[in-house]
C-alpha positions as CSV (number, residue, x, y, z in Angstrom):
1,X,41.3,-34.2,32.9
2,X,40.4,-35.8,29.2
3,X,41.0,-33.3,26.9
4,X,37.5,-33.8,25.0
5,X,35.9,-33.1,28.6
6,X,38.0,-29.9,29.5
7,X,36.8,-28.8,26.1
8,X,32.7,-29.3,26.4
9,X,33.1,-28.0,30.3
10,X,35.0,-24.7,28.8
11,X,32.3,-24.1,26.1
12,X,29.7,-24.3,28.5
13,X,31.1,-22.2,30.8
14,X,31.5,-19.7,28.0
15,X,28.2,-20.1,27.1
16,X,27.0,-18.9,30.2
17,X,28.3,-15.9,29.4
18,X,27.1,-16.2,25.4
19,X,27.1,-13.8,23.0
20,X,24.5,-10.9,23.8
21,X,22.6,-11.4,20.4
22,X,20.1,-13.9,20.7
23,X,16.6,-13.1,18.5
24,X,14.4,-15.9,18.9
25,X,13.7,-16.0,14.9
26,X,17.1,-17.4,14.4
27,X,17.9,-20.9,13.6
28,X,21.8,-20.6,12.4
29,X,25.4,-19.2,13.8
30,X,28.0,-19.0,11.1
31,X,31.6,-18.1,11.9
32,X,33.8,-17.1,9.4
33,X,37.7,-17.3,10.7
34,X,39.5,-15.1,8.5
35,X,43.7,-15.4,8.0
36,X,45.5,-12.0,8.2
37,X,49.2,-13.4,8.9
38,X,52.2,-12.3,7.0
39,X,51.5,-14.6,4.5
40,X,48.8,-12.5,3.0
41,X,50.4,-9.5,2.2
42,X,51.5,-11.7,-1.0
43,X,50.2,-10.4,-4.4
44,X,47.9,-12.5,-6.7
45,X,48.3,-10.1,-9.5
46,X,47.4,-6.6,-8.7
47,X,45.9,-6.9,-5.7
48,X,47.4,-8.6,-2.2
49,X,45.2,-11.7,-1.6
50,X,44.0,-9.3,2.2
51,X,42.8,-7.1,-0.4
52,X,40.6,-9.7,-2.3
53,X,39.4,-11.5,1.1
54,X,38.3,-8.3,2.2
55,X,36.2,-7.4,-1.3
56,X,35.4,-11.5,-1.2
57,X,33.9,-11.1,2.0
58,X,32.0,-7.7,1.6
59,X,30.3,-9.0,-1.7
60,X,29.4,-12.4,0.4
61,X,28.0,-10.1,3.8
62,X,25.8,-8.1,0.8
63,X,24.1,-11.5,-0.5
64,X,23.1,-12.9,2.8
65,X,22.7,-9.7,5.0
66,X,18.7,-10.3,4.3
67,X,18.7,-13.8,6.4
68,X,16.7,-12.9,9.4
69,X,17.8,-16.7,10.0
70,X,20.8,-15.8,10.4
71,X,23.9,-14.5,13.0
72,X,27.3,-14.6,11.7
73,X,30.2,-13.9,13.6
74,X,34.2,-12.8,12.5
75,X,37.2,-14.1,14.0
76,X,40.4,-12.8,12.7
77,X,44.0,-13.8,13.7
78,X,47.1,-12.8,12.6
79,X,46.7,-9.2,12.5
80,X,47.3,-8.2,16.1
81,X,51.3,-8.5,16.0
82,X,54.0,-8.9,13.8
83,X,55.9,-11.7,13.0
84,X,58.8,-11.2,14.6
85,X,57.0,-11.5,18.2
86,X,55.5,-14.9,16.8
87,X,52.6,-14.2,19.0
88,X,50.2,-17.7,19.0
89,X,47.4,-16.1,21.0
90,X,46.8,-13.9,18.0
91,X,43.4,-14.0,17.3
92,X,40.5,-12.3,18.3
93,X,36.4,-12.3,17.6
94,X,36.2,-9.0,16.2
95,X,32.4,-9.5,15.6
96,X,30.3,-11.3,17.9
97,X,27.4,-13.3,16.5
98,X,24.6,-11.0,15.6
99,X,22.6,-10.0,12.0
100,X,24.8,-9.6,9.2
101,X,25.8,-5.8,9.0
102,X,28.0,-5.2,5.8
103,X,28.7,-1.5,6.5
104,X,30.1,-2.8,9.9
105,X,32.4,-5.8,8.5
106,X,33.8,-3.0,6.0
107,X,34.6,-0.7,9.0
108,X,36.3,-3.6,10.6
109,X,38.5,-4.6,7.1
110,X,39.7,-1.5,6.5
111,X,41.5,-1.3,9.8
112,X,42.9,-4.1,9.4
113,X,46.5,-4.8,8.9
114,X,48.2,-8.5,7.9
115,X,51.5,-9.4,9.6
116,X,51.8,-11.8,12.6
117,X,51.3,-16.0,12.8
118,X,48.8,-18.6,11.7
119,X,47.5,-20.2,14.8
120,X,45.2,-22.2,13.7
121,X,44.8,-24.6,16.7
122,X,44.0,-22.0,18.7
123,X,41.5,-19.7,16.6
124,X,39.5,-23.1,16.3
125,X,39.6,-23.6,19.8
126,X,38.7,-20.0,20.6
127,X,35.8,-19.7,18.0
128,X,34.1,-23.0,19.8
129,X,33.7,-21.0,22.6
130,X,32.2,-18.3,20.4
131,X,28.9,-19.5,20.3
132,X,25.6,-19.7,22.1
133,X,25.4,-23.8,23.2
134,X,22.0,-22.6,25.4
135,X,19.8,-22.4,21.8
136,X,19.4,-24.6,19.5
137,X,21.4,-23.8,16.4
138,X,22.4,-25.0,13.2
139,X,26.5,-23.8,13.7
140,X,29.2,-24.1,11.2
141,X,32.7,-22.5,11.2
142,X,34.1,-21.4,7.7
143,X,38.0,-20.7,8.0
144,X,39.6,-19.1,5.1
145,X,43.4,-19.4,5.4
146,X,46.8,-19.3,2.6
147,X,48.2,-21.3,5.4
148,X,49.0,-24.0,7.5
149,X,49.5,-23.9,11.1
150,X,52.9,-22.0,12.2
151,X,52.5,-22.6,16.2
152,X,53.3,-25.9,16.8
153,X,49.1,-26.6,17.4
154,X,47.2,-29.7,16.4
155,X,44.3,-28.2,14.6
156,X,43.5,-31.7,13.4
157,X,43.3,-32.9,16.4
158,X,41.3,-30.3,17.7
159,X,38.5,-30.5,14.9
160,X,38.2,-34.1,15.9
161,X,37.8,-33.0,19.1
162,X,35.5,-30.7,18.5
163,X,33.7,-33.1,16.4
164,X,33.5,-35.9,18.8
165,X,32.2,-33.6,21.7
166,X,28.5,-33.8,20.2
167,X,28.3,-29.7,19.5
168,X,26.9,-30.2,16.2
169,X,29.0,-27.8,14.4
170,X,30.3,-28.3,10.7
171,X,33.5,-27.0,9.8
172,X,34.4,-26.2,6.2
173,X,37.7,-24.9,4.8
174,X,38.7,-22.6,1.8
175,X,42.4,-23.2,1.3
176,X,43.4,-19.7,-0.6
177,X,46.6,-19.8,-3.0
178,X,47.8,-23.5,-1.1
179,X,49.6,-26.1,-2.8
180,X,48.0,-29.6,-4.0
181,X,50.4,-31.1,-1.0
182,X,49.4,-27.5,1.5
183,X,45.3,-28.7,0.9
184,X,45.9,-32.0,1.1
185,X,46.8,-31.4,5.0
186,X,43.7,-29.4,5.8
187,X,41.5,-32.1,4.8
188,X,41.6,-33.5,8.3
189,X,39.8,-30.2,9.2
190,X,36.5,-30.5,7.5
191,X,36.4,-34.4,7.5
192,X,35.2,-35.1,11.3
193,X,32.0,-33.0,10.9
194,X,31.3,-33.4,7.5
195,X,32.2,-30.3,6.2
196,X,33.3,-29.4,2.9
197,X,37.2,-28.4,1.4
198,X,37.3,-25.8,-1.3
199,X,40.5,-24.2,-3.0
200,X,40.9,-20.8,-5.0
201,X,43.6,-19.4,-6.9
202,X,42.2,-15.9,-7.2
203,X,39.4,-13.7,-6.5
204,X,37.0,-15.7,-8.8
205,X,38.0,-19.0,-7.2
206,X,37.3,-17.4,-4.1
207,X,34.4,-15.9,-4.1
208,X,32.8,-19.4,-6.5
209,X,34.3,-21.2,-3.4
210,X,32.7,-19.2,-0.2
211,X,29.4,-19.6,-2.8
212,X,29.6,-23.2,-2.9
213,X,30.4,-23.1,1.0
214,X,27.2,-20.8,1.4
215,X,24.7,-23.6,-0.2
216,X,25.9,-26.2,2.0
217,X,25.4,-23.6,5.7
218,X,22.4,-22.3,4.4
219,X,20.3,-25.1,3.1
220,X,16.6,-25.5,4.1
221,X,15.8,-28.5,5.9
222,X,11.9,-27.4,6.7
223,X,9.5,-25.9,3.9
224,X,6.1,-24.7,4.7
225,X,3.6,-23.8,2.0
226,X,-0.1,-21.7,2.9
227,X,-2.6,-21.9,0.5
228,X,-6.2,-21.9,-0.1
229,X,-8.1,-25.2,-1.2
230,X,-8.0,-23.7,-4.5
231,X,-4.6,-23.4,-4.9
232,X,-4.0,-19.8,-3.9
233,X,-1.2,-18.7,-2.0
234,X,-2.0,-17.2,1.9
235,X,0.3,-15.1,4.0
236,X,1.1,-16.4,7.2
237,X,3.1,-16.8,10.7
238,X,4.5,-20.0,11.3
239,X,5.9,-20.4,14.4
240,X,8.7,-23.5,15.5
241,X,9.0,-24.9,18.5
242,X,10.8,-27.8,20.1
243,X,8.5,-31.2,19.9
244,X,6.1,-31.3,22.8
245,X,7.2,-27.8,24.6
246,X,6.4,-24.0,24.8
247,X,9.6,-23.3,23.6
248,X,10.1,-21.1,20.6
249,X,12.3,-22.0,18.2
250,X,12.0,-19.2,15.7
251,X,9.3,-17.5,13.7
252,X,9.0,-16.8,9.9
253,X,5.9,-14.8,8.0
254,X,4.5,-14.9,4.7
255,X,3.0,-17.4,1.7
256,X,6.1,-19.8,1.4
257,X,8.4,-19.6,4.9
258,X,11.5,-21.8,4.5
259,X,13.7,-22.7,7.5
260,X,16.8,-23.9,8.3
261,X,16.9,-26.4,12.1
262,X,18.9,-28.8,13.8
263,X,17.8,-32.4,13.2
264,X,15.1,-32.6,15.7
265,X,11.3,-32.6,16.1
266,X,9.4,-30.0,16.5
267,X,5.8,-28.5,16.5
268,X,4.4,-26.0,14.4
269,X,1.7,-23.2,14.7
270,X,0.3,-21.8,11.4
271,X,-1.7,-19.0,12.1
272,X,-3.0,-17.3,8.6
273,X,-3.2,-13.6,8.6
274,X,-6.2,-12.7,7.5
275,X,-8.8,-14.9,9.1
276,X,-6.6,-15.3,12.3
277,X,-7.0,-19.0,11.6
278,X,-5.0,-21.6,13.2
279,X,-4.0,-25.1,13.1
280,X,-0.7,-27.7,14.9
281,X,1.1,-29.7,13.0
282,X,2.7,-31.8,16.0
283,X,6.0,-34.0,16.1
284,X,7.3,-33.7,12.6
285,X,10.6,-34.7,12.1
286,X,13.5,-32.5,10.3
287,X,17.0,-34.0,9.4
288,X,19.7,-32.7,8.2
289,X,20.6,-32.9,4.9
290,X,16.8,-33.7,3.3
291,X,14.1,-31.0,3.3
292,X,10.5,-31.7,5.0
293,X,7.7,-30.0,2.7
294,X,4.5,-29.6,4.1
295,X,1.5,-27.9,3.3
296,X,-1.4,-26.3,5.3
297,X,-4.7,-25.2,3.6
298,X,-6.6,-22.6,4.9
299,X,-10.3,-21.4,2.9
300,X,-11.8,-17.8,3.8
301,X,-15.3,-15.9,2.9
302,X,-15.6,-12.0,3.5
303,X,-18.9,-11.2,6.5
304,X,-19.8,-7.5,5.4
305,X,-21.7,-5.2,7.6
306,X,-23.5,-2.1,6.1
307,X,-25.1,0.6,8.4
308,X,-28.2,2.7,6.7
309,X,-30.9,4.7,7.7
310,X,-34.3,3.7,6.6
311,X,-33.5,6.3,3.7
312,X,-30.1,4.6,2.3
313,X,-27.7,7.3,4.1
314,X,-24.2,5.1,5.5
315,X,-24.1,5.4,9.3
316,X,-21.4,5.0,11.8
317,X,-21.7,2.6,14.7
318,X,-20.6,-0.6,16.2
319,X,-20.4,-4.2,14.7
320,X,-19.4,-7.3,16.3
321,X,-19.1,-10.7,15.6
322,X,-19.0,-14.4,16.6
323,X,-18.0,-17.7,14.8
324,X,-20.5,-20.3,16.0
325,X,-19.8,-23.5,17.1
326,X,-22.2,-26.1,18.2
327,X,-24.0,-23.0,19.0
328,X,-21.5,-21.5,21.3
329,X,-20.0,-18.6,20.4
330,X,-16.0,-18.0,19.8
331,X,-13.6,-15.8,18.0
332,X,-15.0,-12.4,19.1
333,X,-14.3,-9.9,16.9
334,X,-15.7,-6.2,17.4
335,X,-15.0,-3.1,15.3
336,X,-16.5,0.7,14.6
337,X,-17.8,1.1,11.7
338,X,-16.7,4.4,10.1
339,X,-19.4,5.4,7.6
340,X,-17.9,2.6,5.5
341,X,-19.2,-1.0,5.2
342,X,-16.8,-2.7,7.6
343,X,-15.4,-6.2,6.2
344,X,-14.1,-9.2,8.3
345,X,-12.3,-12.2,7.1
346,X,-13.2,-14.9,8.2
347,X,-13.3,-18.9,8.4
348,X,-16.2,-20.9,6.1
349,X,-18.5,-21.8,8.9
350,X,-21.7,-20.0,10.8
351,X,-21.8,-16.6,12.6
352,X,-24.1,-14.6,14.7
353,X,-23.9,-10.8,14.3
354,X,-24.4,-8.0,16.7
355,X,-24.9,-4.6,15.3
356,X,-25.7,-1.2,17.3
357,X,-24.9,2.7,16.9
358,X,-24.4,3.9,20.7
359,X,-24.4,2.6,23.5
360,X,-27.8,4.1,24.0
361,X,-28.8,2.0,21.2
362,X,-30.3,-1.2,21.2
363,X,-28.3,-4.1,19.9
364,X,-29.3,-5.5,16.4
365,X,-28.5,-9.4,16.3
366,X,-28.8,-11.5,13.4
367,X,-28.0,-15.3,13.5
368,X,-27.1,-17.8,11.9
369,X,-25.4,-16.0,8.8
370,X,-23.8,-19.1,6.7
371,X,-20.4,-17.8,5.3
372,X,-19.1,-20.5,2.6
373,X,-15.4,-20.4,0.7
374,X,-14.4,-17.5,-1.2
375,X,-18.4,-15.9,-0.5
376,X,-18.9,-12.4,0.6
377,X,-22.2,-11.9,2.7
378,X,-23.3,-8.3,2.8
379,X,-25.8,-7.8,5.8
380,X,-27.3,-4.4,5.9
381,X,-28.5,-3.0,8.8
382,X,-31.2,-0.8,9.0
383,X,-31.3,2.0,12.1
384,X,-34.1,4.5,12.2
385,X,-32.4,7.9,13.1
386,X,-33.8,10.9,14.9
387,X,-32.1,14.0,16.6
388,X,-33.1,15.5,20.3
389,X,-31.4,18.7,21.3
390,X,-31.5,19.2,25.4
391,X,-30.8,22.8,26.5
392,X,-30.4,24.3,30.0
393,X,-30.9,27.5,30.3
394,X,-32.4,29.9,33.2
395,X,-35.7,32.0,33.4
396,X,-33.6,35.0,31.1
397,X,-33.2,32.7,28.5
398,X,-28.8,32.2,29.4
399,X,-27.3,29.1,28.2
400,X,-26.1,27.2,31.4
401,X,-23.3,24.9,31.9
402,X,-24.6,21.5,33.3
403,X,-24.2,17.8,32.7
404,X,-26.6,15.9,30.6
405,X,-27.4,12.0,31.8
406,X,-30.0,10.4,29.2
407,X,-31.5,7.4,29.3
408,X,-33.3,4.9,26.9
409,X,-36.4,3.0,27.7
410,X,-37.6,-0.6,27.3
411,X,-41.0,-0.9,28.9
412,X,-40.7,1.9,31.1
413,X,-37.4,0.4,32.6
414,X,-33.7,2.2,31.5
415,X,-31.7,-0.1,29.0
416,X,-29.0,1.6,28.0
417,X,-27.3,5.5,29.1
418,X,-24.9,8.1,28.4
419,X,-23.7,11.6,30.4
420,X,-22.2,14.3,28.6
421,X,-21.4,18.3,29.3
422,X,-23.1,20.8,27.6
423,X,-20.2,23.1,27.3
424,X,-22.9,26.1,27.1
425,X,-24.6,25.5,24.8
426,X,-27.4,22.8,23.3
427,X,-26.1,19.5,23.2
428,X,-27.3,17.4,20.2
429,X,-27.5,13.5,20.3
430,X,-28.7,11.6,17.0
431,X,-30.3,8.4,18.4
432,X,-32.5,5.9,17.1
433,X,-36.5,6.2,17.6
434,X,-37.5,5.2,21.2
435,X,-38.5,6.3,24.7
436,X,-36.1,8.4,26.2
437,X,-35.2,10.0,30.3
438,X,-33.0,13.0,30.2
439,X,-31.6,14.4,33.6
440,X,-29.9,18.0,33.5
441,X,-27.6,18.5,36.5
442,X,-26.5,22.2,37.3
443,X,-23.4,22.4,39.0
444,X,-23.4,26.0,40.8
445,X,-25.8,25.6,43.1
446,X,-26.8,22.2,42.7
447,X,-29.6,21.1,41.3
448,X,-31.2,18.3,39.0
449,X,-34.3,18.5,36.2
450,X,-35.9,15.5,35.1
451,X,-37.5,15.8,31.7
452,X,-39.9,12.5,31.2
453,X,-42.1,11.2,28.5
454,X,-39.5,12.0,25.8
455,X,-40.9,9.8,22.7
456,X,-39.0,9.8,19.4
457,X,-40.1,8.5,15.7
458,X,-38.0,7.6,13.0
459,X,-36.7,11.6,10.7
460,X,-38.0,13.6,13.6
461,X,-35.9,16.2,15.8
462,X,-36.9,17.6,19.1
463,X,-36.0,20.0,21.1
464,X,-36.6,19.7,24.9
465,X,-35.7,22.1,27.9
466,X,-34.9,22.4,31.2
467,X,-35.0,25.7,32.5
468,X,-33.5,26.7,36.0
């Protein structure tokens, strides 16, 4: 079988399998392949060069460990068995692809120990089946190594292997303490994908070089700006997704979301946060190396609704509201109002507003209300209020336990009810002025009073019975 084909057929097999970390917000795996052979027990002044990978690699898992964008993984070889076995399978994926967790790479570096082979042919091979091929990804491998190969492996061959089998990831190489002539034969590593060859001399060197390393992996190739038409920054979510599908690529939040994609087209969904306004921007196209800027505008006004009583007093109640559109009615938006004036943003555009107290209530509507960029309409709604206090009670004057049903008139015909226990004692309901029907059931022994021609005006409070 060609070799290339073995290869692709292997890595999709594995990523049947795949690593179990797979959040749908992100967009790039980086693998960093890290030497621990004999080799780097050796002494760059007072510290082994182990020693400054390790603090090289903690400072670097602190600076990106905020990219939600982002699942690294760590392969390590080298470290497994001692030289004298010249093991060549030495290496190992000590952490699979998932968010960067400094606290856990530390864990891992303490324990462990240089001393065995450099196979490099073989880590590469192994960490291409490291990675998730059923997502898209941007993917890049990052080998740091004092060495070359010291299995009799082709790692040249295989990154061009690798390179030619269309998986789309970069390798890049920092050559750590090598010779001119040492760095001179890694160069065939990075130079199939594209990827970039860095040498360091000391801790400095190194950590400058897995910096420069960084900028190329984590460059943005998609920029998305929210504003308003005046210029002001807007929070919101953008969602990805592949051109002309449902399928999520990732999602980012708040006034400037950057991303990094593989070349490809996708589809955006902007959807600003306070006015729950969206719009598409379809088929755009994202490369690799050049970032796509685009911005999306989005105006809001603020639709305020005040409950009073005739006399000023706030009331509580219900408020909901419609954007109109050719004079049908969409985004529904309902919510209590607390005593408060309750405040929706919302689009520039018409509305129709439906205000009541209860469910007894009537409804209050009041159309069209004109809402225009950056305006605040206050509508105040005024509710008469009066109070009717039911009480059942027998002919001794005892406070009964029974259910109250009551009932509010339109013409003589019931619009609107509510039921509620007495719990012993009077049972108060603040309504609004109107014709009211109250039924009082008694439980033990069954029995219903219907007390009619209840009429209430705006301030008043009544008190009605029904005596068993």
């Amino acid at each position: 079988m060609n070799r290339i084909v073995a290869l692709i057929l292997g890595l999709v097999v594995a990523a049947a399998a795949g690593p179990v970390f797979s959040a749908s917000e992100v967009t790039q795996d980086l693998e960093i392949i890290l030497d621990a052979s004999g080799s780097m027990r050796g002494r760059i002044g007072s510290q082994t060069k182990m020693e400054i990978a390790e603090q090289t690699l903690l400072k670097l898992a602190d600076q990106i460990s905020s990219r939600s964008d982002l699942a690294l993984a760590l392969r390590i070889y080298g470290h497994q068995y001692p030289t004298k076995e010249k093991n060549c399978r030495d290496s190992r994926l000590e952490i699979p692809f998932g968010r960067v967790d400094p606290s856990r790479i530390r864990s891992l570096l303490k324990r462990i120990k240089p001393q065995g082979y450099t196979p490099l042919a073989f880590s590469l091979g192994e960490a291409g089946r490291d990675f998730d091929l059923k997502t898209p990804r941007v993917r890049s491998v990052v080998i740091i190594t004092d060495g070359l190969e010291t299995c009799g492996g082709d790692p040249c061959r295989l990154a061009r292997e690798l390179a030619e089998a269309g998986l789309d990831i970069t390798l890049h190489v920092v050559g750590f303490d090598l010779k001119k002539e040492e760095m001179a034969k890694l160069k065939c590593l990075t130079e199939p994908s594209g990827g970039m060859l860095l040498e360091a001399r000391n801790a400095e060197e190194l950590i400058k070089a897995l910096n420069e390393v960084m900028k190329k992996v984590l460059v943005d190739n998609l920029a998305v700006k929210v504003t308003s038409s005046a210029q002001k920054p807007r929070n919101a979510h953008v969602e990805v997704f592949k051109a002309g599908t449902k399928e999520r690529v990732t999602i980012h939040q708040g006034k400037s979301t950057r991303f990094t994609l593989p070349a490809g087209r996708y589809d955006l969904v902007v959807r600003d946060f306070l006015t729950r306004q969206t719009t598409k921007l379809a088929n755009l196209e994202v490369t690799k190396d050049k970032t796509l800027e685009k911005t999306v505008v989005f105006d809001s006004g603020r639709l305020v609704a005040d409950f009073r009583t005739n006399g000023g007093e706030p009331l509580k109640g219900y408020v909901e509201i419609w954007r109109l559109e050719g004079g049908r009615e969409v985004d529904h938006r309902g919510s209590y109002v607390t005593g408060r004036p309750q405040v929706f943003n919302v689009a520039p555009g018409l509305y129709r507003l439906a205000a009541r107290l209860n469910k007894l209530g009537p409804k209050q509507v009041i159309d069209p209300i004109r809402v225009e960029p950056d305006q605040e309409v206050v509508e105040k709604i005024v509710f008469g209020q009066a109070r009717l206090k039911i009480v059942a009670r027998d002919a001794s004057g005892m406070i009964l336990p029974a259910l109250v049903e009551i009932r509010r008139l339109e013409n003589g015909r019931p619009a609107g009810s509510n039921t509620e226990p007495n719990r012993s004692q009077p049972l108060v309901f603040d309504l609004e002025p109107g014709e009211y029907r109250v039924k009082v059931h008694r439980q033990t022994p069954k029995s219903t009073i219907t007390l009619e021609g209840i009429s209430l005006k705006d301030g008043q409070e009544l008190t009605r019975e029904a005596v068993f």
